[in-house]
N, C-alpha and C positions, 0 to 999 in steps of 0.2 A: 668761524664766528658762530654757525649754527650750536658746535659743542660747545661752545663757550659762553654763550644765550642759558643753554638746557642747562647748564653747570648755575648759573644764577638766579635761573626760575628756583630751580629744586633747592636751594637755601634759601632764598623768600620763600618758599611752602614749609618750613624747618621750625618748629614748636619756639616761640619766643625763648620759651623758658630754658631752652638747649643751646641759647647765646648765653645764658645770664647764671648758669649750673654754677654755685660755687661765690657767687658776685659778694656777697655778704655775708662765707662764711669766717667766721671771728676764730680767731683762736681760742678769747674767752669770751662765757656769754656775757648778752648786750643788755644791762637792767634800764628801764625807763622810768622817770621820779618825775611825778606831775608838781604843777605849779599851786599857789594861793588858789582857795577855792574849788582844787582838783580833786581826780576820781581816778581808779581806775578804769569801772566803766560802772551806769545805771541804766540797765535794760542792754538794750540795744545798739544805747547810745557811747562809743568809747571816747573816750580823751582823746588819747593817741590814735586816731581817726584812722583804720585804713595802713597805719606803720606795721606793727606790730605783725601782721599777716603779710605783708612785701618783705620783709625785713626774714621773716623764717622761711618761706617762697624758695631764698635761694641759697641756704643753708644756717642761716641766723638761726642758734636759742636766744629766745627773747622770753625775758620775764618785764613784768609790768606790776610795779609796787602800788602801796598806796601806805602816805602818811597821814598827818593831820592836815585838814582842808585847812584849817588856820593854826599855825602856832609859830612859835621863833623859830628861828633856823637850828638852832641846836638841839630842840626838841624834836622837829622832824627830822633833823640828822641822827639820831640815837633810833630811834624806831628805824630808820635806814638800814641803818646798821646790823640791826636784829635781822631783818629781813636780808641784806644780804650775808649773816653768818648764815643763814637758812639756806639760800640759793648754791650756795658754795657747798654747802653739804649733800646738798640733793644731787646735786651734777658732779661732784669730785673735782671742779676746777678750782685751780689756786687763785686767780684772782677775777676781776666781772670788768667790764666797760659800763663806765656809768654814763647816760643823758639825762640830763635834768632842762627843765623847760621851766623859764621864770624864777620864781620860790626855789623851783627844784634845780636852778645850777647855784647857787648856797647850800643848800644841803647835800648835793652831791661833791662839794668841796671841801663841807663838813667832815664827809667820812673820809674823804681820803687826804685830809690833813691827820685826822685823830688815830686814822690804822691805814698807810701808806700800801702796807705787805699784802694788802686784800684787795687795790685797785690797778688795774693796766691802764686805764684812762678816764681822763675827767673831760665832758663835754657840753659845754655849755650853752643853751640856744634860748635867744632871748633869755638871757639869766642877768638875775638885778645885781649885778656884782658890786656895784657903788651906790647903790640907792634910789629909788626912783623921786621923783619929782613930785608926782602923784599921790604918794604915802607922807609926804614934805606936807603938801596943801592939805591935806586928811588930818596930819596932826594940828597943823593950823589951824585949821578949821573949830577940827572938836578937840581941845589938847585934854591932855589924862586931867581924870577930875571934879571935867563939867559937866554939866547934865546932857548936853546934845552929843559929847565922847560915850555918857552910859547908854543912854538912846540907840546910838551909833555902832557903840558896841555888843549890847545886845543882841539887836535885829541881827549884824552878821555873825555872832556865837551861833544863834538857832539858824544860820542858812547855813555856816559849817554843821551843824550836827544832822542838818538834814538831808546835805550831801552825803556825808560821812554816813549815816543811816542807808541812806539807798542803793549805798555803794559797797553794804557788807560792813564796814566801817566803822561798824557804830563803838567799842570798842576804844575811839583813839579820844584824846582830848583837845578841846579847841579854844585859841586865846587871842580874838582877833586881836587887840591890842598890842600884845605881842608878837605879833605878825608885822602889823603896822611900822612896829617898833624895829621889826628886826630889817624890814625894806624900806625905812628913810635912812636918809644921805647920813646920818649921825650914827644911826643902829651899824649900817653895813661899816662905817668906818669901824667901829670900835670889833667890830666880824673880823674883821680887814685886817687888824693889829694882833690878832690870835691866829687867822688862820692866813695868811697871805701868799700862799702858794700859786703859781701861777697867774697874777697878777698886774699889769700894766704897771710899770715904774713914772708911767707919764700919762698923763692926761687923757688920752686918746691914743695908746699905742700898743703892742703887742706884749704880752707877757712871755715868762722862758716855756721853753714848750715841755720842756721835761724837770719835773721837781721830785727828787726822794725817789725815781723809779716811775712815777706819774706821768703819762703823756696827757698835755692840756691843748682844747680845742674849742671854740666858739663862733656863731655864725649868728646873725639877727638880722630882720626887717627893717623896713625904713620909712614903712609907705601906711599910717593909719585906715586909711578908706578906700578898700581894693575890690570888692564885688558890692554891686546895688541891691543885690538880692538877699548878700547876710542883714538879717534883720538887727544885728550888734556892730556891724560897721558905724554907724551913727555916733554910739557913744565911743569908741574908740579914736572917733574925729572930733569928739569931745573932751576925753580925756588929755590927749593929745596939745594942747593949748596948756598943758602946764608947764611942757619944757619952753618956754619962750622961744618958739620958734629954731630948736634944737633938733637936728635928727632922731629919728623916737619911729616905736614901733604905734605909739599910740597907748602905752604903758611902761618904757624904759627907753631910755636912751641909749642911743648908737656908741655913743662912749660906754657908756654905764656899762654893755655885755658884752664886752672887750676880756678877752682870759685866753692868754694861751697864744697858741698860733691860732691866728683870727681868719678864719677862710674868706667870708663878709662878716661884713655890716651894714647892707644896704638892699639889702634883698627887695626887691618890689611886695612886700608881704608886711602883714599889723601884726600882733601881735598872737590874735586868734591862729592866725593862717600857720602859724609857725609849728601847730600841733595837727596843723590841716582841719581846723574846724573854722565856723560852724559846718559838718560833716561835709565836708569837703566844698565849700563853695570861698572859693580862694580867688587869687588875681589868675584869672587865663592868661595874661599874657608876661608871667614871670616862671621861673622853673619849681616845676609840682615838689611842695615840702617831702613829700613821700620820697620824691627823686633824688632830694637833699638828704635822709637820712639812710637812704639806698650807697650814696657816695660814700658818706663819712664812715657807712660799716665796711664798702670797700676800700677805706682808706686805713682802717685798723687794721685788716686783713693782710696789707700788703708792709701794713709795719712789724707783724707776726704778731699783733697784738687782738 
């Protein structure tokens, strides 16, 4: 028992990292596509909070895009695009694992409907696949037109440019409208009717997991108001009351980010939490997002993907 003790002290004293050597390396690299309003990073502060550095930790290349903070899906799909003809050139791999968060699992569906040959897999986390609810009452609200839609539309044109400014970005074009347009329940259908690959054929169910070579994958929250401390929990318990009392992260519904082999949908997390922001202050008592896209790269790995 004595050698048998000293055999288990001395791998508890064993560098984390020499259990986990390997955990996440991908066959091809992992690109990440932020959502509505997204960044790569501005300052200090990253989108993809904290992933990005776990994810290459234990053998992950990880690149981290940036499109338009506001536009349709098909226009931050084309800029995608670009940027992974670039990524592919730089590394010499044949094709990338794409995650998209939000906005960014439409446009990551984008590109691998429009060029299948350039993607190993499509991943979709909290992705507006059928529309949000949210963008439904937005147009409601302000429909194209009115003076409170130009108001409305404005003010968020100039907070995309001034993300997209901060973030290097300045370069891209912004069309909240068309944003709006492209994530209600009408826009994503008519998305839906062009690009339908991976999919739900039903309501609330899983799509094929593999289309054209594409392996499909989606995971989402369930829980709008998960720490007291994020200062943006509030309006996401806000936002939240638009799906009538509908599973919802608090900006899309549990149905709605259904694509693929569905891991969850019900994760103790909002919607923020699902990119581990705001900078990490998540629900402590559900599994760390970080730890969530630690799995899914271990999950790619083990499909030689």
């Amino acid at each position: 028992m004595t050698w048998l003790g000293g055999c288990l002290l001395a791998l508890a004293l064993l560098p984390a990292s020499s259990w986990a050597a390997g955990y996440t390396q991908t066959r091809f690299p992992i690109v990440l596509v932020h959502g509505l309003f997204g960044f790569d990073n501005i300052g200090p502060l990253d989108y993809w909070y904290g992933i990005p550095s776990a994810l290459r930790a234990d053998g992950a290349q990880v690149y981290v895009t940036q499109v338009s903070a506001a536009n349709s899906t098909e226009v931050r799909g084309e800029q995608l695009l670009v940027q992974v003809k670039q990524i592919l050139a730089a590394t010499g791999a044949s094709k990338v694992n794409l995650i998209g968060h939000s906005h960014g699992g439409p446009t990551i569906r984008y590109v691998a409907s429009v060029r299948p040959d350039l993607v190993a897999s499509v991943t979709s986390v909290g992705g507006v696949n059928k529309g949000s609810a949210v963008a439904d009452v937005l147009l409601g609200v302000a429909p194209p037109g009115s003076l409170s839609n130009s108001v409305l539309i404005s003010i968020t044109n100039g907070l995309g440019s001034i993300i997209s400014f901060l973030s290097g970005g300045s370069g891209l074009s912004q069309d909240s409208l068309a944003a709006a347009q492209s994530l209600s329940t009408a826009g994503s259908l008519k998305f839906n009717l062009a690009h339908p690959e991976g999919l739900p054929t039903t309501a609330c169910g899983e799509g094929a997991y593999a289309v054209r070579g594409v392996a499909y994958f989606s995971w989402s929250g369930a829980k709008p108001y998960t720490n007291v401390f994020d200062v943006l929990d509030p309006a996401l318990a806000l936002t939240s009351l638009a799906f009538n009392g509908a599973k919802n992260d608090g900006l899309v519904a549990s149905c709605s980010s259904r694509l693929g082999r569905v891991i969850r949908d019900d994760y103790a997390l909002n919607h923020l939490d699902e990119v581990n922001q705001t900078v990490g202050l998540v629900n402590l008592f559900e599994t760390n997002p970080v730890t969530l896209y630690r799995q899914q790269a271990n999950r790619l790995k083990n499909l030689g993907l």
